[in-house]
C-alpha positions in Angstrom: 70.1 -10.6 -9.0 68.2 -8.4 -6.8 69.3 -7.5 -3.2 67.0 -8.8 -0.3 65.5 -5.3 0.5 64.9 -4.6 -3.4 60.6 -4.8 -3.8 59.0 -6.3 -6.2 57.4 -4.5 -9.0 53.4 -4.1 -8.4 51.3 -6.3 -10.2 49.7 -5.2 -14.1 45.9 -4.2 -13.3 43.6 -6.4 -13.6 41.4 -6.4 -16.7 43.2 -3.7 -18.8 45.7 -0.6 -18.3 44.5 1.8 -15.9 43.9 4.9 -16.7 45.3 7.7 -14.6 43.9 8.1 -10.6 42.2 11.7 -11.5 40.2 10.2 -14.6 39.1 7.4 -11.6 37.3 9.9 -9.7 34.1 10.6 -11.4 33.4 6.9 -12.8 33.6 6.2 -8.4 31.3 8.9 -7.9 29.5 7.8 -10.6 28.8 4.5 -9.2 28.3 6.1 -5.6 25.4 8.1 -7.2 23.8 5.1 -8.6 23.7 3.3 -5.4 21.5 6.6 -3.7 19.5 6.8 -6.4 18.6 3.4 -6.6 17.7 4.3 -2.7 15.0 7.2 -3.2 12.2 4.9 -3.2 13.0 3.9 0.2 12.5 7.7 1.4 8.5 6.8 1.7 9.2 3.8 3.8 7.9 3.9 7.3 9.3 2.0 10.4 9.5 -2.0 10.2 9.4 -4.2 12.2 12.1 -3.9 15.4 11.9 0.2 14.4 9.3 0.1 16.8 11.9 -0.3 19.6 13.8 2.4 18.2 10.4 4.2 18.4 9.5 3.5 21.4 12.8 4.7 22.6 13.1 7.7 20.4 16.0 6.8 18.7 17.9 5.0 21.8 17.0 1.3 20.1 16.2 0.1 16.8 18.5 -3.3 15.9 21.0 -1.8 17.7 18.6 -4.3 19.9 20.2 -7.0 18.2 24.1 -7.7 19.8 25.7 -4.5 20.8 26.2 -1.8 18.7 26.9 1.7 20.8 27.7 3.7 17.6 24.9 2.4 16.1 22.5 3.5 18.5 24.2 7.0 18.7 23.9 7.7 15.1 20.1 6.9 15.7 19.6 9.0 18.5 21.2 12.1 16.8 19.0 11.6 14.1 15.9 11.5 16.1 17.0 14.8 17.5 17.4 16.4 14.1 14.5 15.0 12.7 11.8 14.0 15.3 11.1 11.0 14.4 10.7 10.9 10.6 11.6 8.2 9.0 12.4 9.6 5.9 15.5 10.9 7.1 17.4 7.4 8.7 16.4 6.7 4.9 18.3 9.5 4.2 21.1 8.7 5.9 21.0 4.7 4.9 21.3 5.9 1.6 24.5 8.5 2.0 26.0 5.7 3.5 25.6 3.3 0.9 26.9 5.9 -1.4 29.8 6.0 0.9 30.6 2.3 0.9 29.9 2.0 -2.6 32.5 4.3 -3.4 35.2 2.4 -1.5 34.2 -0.7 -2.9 35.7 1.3 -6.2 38.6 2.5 -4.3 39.4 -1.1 -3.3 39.1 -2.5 -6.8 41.0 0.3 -8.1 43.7 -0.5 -5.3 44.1 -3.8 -6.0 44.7 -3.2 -9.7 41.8 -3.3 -11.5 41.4 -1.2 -14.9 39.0 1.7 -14.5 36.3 -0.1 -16.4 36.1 -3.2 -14.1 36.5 -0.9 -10.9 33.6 0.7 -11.4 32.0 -2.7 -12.7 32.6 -4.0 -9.7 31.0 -1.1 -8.2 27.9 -0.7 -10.0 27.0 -4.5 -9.4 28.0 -4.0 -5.8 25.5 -1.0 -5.7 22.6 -2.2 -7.1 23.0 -5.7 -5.4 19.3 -6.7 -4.5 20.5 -8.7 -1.3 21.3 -5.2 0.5 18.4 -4.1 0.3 17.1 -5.4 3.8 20.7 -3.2 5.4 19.8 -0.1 3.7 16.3 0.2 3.2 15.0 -1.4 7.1 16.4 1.9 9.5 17.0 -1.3 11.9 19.1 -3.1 9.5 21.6 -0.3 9.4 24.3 -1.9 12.0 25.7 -3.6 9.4 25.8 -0.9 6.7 27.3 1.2 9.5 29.8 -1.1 10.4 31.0 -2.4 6.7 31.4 1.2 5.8 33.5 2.1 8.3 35.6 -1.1 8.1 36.2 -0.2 4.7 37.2 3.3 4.9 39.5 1.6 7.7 41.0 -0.7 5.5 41.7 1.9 2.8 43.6 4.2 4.4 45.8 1.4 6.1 46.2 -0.2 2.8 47.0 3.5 1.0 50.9 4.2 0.1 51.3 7.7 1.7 50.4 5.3 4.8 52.1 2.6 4.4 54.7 0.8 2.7 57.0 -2.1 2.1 59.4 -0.1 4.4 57.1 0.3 7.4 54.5 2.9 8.3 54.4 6.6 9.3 52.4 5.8 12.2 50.7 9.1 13.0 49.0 8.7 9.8 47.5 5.5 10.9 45.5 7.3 14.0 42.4 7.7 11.4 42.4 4.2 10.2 42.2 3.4 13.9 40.0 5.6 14.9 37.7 4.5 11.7 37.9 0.7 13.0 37.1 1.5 16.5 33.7 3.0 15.1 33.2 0.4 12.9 33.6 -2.7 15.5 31.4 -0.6 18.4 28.8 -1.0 14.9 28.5 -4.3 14.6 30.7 -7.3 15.3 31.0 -7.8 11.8 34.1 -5.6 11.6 36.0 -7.4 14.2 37.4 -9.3 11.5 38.8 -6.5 10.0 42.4 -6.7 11.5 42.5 -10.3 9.8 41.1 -9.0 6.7 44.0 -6.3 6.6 46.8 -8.6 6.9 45.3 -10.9 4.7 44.9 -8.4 1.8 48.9 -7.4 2.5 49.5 -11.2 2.3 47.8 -11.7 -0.9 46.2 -8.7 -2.7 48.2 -6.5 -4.9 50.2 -5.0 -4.0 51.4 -7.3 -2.0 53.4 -6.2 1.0 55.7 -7.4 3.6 54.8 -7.8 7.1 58.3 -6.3 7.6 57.4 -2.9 9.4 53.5 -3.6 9.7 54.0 -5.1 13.0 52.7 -1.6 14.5 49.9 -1.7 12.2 48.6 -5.1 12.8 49.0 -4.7 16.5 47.2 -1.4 16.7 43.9 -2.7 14.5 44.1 -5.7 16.6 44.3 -4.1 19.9 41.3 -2.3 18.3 39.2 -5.3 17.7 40.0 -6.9 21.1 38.9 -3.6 22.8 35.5 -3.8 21.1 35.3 -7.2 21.9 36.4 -6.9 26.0 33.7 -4.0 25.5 30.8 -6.3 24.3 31.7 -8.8 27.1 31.9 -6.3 30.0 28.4 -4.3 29.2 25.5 -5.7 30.7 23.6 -5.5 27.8 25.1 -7.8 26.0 24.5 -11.3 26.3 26.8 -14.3 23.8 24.5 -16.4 21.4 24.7 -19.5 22.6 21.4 -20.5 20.6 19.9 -19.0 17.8 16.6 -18.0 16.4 15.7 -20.4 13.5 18.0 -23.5 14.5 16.6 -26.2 15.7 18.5 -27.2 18.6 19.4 -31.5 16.9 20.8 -28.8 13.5 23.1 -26.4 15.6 25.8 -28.5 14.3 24.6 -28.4 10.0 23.1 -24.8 10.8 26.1 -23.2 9.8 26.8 -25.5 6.6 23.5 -24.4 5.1 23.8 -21.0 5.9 26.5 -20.6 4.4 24.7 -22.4 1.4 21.5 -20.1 1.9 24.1 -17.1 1.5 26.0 -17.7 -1.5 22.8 -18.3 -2.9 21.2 -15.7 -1.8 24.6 -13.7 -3.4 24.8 -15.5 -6.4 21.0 -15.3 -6.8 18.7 -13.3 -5.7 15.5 -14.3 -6.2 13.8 -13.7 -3.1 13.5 -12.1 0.4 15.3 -14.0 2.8 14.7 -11.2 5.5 12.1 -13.6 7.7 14.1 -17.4 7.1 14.4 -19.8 9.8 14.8 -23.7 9.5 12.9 -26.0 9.1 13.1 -29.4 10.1 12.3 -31.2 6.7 15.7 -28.8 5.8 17.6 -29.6 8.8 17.5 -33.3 7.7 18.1 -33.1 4.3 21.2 -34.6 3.6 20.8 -33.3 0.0 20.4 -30.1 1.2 23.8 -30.6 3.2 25.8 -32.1 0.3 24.8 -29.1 -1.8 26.3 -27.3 1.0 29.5 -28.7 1.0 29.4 -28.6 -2.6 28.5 -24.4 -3.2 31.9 -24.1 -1.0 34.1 -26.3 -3.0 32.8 -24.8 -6.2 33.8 -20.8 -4.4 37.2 -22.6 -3.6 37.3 -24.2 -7.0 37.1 -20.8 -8.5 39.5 -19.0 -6.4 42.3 -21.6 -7.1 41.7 -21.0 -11.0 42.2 -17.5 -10.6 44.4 -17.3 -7.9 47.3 -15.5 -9.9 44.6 -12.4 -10.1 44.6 -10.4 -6.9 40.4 -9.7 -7.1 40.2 -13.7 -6.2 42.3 -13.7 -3.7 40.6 -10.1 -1.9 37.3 -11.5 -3.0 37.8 -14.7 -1.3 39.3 -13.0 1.7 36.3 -10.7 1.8 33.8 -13.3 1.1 35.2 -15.7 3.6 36.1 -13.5 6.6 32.7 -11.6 7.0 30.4 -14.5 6.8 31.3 -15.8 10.0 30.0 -13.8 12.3 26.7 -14.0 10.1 26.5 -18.0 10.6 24.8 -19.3 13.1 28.1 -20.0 15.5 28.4 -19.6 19.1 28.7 -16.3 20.6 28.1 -14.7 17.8 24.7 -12.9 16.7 24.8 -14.0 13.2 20.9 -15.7 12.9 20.2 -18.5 10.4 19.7 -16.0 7.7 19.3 -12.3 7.4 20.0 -10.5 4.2 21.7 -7.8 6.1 24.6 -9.9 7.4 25.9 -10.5 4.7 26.4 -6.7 3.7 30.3 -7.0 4.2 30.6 -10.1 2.6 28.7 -9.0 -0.6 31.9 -6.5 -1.3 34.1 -10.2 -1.6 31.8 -11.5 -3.7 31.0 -8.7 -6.4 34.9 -8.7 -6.7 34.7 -12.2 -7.2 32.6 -11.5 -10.3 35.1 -8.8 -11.0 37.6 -11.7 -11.6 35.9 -13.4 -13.7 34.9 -10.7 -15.9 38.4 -10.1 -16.2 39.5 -13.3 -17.4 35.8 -12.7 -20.0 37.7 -9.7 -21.0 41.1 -11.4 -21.9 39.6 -14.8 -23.6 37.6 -13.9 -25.8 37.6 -11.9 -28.8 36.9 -8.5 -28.6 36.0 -9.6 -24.6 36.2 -6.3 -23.4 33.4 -5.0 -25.0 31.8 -8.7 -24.0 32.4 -8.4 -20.7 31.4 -4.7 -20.2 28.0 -5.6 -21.8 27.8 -8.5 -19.6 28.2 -6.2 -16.6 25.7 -3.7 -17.6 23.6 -6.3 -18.4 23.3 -7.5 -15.0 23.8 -4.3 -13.0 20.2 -3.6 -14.7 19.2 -6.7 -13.8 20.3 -6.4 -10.3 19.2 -3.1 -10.0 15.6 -4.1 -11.0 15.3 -6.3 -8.1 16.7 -3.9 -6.6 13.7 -1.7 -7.1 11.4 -4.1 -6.6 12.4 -5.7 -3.3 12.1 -2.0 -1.4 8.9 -1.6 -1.4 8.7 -5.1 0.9 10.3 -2.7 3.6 7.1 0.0 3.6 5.6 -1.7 6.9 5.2 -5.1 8.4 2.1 -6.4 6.4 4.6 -5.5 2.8 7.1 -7.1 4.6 5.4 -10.4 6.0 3.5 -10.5 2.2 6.7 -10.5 0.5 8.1 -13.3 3.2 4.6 -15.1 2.5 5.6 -15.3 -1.5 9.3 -16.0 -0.9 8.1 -18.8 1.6 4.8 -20.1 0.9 5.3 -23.6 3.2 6.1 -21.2 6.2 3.2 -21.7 8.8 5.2 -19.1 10.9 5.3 -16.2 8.5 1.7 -16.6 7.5 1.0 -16.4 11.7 3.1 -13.5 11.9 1.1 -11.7 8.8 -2.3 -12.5 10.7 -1.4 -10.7 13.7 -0.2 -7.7 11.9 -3.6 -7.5 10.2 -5.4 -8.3 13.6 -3.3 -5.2 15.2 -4.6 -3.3 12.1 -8.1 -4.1 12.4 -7.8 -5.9 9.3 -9.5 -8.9 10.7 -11.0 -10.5 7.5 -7.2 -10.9 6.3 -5.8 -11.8 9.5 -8.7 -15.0 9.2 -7.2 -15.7 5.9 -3.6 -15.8 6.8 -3.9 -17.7 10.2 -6.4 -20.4 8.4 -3.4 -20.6 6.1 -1.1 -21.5 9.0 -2.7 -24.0 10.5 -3.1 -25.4 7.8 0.5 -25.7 7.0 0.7 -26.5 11.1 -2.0 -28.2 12.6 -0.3 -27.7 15.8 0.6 -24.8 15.8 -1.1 -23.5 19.1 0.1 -19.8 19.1 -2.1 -19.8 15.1 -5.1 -21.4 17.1 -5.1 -18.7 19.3 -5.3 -16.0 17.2 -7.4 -17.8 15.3 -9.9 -17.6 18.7 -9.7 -14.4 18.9 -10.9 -13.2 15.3 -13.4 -15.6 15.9 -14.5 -14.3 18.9 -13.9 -10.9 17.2 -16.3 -11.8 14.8 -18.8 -12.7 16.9 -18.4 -16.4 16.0 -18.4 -17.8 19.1 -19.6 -21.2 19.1 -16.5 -21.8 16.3 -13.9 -19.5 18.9 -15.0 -22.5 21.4 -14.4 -25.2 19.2 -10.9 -23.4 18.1 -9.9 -23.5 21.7 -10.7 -27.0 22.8 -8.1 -27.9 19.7 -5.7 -25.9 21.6 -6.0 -28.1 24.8 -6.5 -30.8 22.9 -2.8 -30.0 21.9 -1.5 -28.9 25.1 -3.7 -29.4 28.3 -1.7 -27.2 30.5 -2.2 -23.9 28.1 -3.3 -21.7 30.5 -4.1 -19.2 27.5 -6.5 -21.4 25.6 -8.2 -22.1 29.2 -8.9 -18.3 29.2 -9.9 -18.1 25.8 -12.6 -21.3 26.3 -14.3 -19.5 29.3 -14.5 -15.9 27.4 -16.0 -18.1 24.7 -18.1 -19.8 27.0 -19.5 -16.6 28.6 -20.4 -15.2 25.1 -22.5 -18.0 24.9 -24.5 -17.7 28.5 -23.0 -20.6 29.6 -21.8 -19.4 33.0 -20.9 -22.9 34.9 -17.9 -24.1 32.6 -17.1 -20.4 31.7 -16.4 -20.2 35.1 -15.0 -23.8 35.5 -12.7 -23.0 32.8 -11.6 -19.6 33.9 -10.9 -21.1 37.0 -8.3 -23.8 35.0 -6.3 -20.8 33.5 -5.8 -19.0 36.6 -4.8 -22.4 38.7 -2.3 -23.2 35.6 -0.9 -19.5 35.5 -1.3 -16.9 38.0 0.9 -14.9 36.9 -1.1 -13.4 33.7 -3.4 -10.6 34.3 -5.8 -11.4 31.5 -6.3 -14.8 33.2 -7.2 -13.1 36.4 -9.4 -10.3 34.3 -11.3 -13.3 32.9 -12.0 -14.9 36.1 -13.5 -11.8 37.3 -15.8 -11.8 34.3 -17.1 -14.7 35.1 -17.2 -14.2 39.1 -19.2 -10.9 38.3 -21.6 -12.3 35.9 -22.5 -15.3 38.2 -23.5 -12.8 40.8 -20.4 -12.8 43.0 -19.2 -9.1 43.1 -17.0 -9.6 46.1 -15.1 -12.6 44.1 -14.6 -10.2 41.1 -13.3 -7.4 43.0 -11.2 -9.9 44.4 -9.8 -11.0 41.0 -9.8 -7.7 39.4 -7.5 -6.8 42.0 -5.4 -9.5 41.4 -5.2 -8.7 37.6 -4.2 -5.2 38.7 -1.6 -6.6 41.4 0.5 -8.1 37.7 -0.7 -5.2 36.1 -1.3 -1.5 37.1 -1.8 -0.3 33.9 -4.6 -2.9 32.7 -7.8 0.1 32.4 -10.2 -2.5 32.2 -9.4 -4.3 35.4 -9.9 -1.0 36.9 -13.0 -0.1 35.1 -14.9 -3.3 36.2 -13.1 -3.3 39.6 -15.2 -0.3 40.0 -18.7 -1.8 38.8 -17.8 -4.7 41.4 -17.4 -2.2 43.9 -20.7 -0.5 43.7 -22.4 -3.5 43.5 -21.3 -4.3 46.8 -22.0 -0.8 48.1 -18.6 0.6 48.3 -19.3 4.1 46.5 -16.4 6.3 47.4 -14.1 2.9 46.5 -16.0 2.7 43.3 -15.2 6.2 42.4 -11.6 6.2 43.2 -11.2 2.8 40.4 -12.8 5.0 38.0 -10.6 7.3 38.2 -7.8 5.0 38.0 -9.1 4.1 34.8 -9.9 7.2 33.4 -6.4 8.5 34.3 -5.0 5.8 32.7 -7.2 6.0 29.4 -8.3 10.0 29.8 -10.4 9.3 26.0 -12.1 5.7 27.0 -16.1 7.0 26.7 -16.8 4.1 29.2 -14.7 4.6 32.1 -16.0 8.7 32.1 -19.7 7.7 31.9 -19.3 5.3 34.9 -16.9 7.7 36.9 -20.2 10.3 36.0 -22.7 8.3 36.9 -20.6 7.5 40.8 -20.4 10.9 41.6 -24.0 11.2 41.1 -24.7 8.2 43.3 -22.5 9.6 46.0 -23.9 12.9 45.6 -21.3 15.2 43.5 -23.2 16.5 41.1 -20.5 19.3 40.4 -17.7 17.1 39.6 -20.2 14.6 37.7 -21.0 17.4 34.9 -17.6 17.9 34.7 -17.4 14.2 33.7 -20.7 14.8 31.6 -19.2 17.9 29.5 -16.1 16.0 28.6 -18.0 12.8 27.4 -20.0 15.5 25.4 -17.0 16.7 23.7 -15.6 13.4 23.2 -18.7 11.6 21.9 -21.4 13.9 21.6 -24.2 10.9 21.4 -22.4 9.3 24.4 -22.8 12.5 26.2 -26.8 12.3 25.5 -27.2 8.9 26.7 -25.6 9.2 29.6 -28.3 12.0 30.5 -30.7 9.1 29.9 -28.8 6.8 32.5 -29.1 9.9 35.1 -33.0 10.3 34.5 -33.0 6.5 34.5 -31.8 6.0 38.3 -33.7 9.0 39.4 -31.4 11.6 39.3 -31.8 14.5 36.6 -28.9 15.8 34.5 -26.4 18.0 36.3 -27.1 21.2 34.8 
């Protein structure tokens, strides 16, 4: 009979005899190479979506947006200093990282037993796994690559035997695997289960070890994770979730039942981009819908009872499990209803998951090695196809919002979202298409009627923009926006009276908008009341300093009321806001003439000229035309 402090014998390897560690190295390098390559298409992709934050900021945003991610945003900001701004090489980088990760998904298979051939398996499914695509291929999506990386390379060096062992650890050695998890949780909070993870896998991975002498350990990655999280609460940037994008507030309670639902799905299959998913009420209330829930977790429990003498269950369950919660739509965390990237962490429980049931293939059936390998090749390819054809969704937002159109063709909001896209790219003939679509789907959707009156208008289909707005009240009375949109329609049309009725309405429902204030003035100014518009512009101007066209007609209402040298100073305003608007240059011209600078208004003249060189001839024209002659 053994003596208390004698240890058990590590489990047999899962799947087959292992081969020795040094003939591991190049099959996990192997499969780490397969997961960049997959990657290189991504190298053309441009920036998507919230990249224009991390734009904007020059590398100080990006996702990082999303929750609170310091690390994150560092690793940006770096990058925009090495690279200026091109987006080929956070691509780069996403990719190395995957690598990274992909290779200790390996190492983690091989740890807990598994033969070589189902390690690297596990691996190779694990890299070419379609549902990371939207983590490793979207720069912004990167929080959660960053973080599961990390929490990995964390876990592997706690979970290593020159660190560790049944007798305690050498703690000195440790400092790394801390250091590694206090990177990963100021990622994304998705490593803050980490500490849990860990003494879960001791508990029931393989080998499995004592708590006896891990006390240390588990302290120190746990004083880790509540240091991240004391971090989070104390910086003013970050705010809890308390509601979440997506959920309707009567399904906060079902929202994380069929999220979880949508992700093992989304895991198991992976038919379709799930990177723009909310929910919708007809799925909120489907008690089907709910049931099948319930039932998808039952089925993953199911499974990991059957196999729960093989330790790539039990870690795949652990994995599986742990990471998903901060993806659901819970309080305080950030997890929305569903993003592909979330569940990044969580993918490494599932692929080993699939690792356990290729090994049970392998020992049941005859000649099931060779079955089971096939199998896994088989759908590697598969999955790596998808794989390939799911990056290209992440080239810009119109790929992006097309691919979310196909995935989701009953989504009024998705079509909305591709319409303005379009609209911002002067694509205004497929912006039509895809808002028409929209409101179809919505009929009151009043954010899709609005765009919808301004392509109209756009189009110079204004009787139509007019009848598009009043559907807009119709839904809502108090819209101050559709007010402002019925009198610019209005005014298109000549009809002065209710443009000016109207634009009156918007500013008495919001005055806080500029653009309502901007419209008014229109309206003053074209019923013959320059001292109103002036008034209004300046209003406009008083919400926003930056609006050029509230300056530019500020100075037309000026001059009409015979305050020259007021005039002048509003064009310049507006030309030093907008030094290559045509218009504001040719009026700021044609106000030093009137107020007698002719050397400052060729000045003005020559740099229309070289601007627009046509522009530059007409405006001679206007000169000749109020009796003044070119400024030679």
């Amino acid at each position: 009979m053994p003596s208390r402090k004698e240890v058990k014998k590590r489990a047999q390897p899962t799947g087959a005899t292992a081969s020795r560690p040094a003939a591991a190295v190049p099959w996990g390098l192997l499969a780490a190479a397969v997961a960049a390559i997959l990657y290189l298409p991504a190298l053309a992709n441009g920036w998507v979506w919230d990249d224009s934050i991390l734009v904007a900021s020059r590398g100080s945003g990006g996702a990082a947006g999303e929750g609170y991610g310091p690390v994150a945003q560092l690793l940006y900001r770096l990058e925009w200093l090495v690279a200026v701004g091109e987006p080929a090489f956070f691509h780069f980088t996403s990719a190395l990282l995957y690598a990274v990760a992909t290779w200790l998904v390996f190492r983690l298979a091989r740890g807990l037993g598994a033969a070589l051939w189902l390690a690297f398996g596990a691996a190779l499914l694990f890299a070419a796994h379609p549902a990371h695509v939207e983590a490793v291929a979207y720069v912004s999506g990167r929080p959660d690559l960053l973080a599961t990386t990390l929490a990995l390379a964390a876990l592997a060096i706690a979970r290593s035997a020159p660190v560790c062992a049944p007798g305690g650890c050498r703690s000195w050695r440790v400092w790394p695997a801390y250091g590694l998890l206090a990177l990963a949780v100021l990622s994304g909070e998705v490593a803050l289960v980490t500490p849990v993870a860990l003494i879960a896998l001791d508990r029931w991975g393989s080998p499995r070890v004592t708590a006896r002498g891990r006390a240390p350990l588990y302290a120190g990655f746990t004083a880790v994770a509540v240091a991240g999280i004391l971090t989070r609460l104390f910086d003013r940037s970050f705010h809890a979730a308390t509601v979440h994008a997506g959920v309707p507030p009567e399904a906060a309670w079902r929202a994380p039942l069929l999220a979880t639902f949508d992700y093992l799905r989304m895991l198991a299959l992976p038919t379709r981009l799930s990177a723009i998913r909310s929910l919708g009420a007809h799925e909120a209330s489907d008690g089907g819908l709910l049931i099948a829930s319930v039932l998808s977790i039952v089925a993953v429990a199911a499974f990991v009872f059957w196999r729960r003498r093989d330790p790539l269950a039990r870690a795949g369950a652990i994995l599986l499990a742990l990471p998903l919660i901060p993806a659901l739509p819970l309080p305080f965390f950030q997890g929305a209803y569903v993003e592909e990237r979330a569940v990044f962490f969580a993918s490494v429980g599932f692929v080993l998951l699939v690792a356990s049931l290729l090994a049970w293939l392998a020992d049941a059936l005859p000649a099931g090695r060779r079955a089971a390998t096939a199998v896994t090749l088989a759908a590697a390819a598969a999955a790596g196809f998808g794989t390939l054809a799911r990056i290209p969704a992440w080239r810009d937002n119109v790929s992006l919002l097309q691919a979310a159109v196909l995935a989701a063709p009953d989504d009024p909001e998705t079509y909305y979202r591709l319409g303005q896209n379009h609209y911002a790219l002067g694509e205004f003939d497929a912006a039509l298409v895809a808002v028409n679509r929209s409101i179809a789907l919505d009929s009151t959707f009043v954010d899709a009627h609005h765009l919808r009156t301004a392509l109209l208008s756009h189009a110079g289909r204004f009787p139509e923009a007019e009848a598009e707005t009043r559907r807009s009240i119709g839904l809502d009375p108090r819209d101050a926006v559709a007010w402002a949109n019925l009198g610019d329609a209005l005014m298109r049309q000549g009809k002065l009276p209710e443009a000016l009725e109207a634009c009156r309405r918007a500013v008495t429902l919001d005055s806080t908008l500029a653009g309502n204030w901007y419209n008014l003035g229109v309206a003053l100014g074209s019923s013959g009341d320059a001292a109103g518009a002036g008034e209004a512009y300046r209003r406009a101007i008083a919400i926003e300093p930056g609006h050029v066209a509230a300056w530019n007609n500020l100075g037309a209402a000026l001059a009409a009321t015979g305050r020259l040298q007021e005039s002048c100073d509003a064009y310049r305003r507006a030309v030093a806001l907008a030094p290559g608007s045509v218009e504001s240059r040719m009026n700021l011209a044609i106000a030093y003439i009137r107020i007698g600078d002719k050397a400052d208004a060729m000045r003005e003249r020559d740099t229309v000229r070289r601007i627009d060189r046509a522009m530059g001839f007409k405006l001679d024209e206007i000169f000749r035309s109020i009796g003044s002659p070119p400024p030679r």
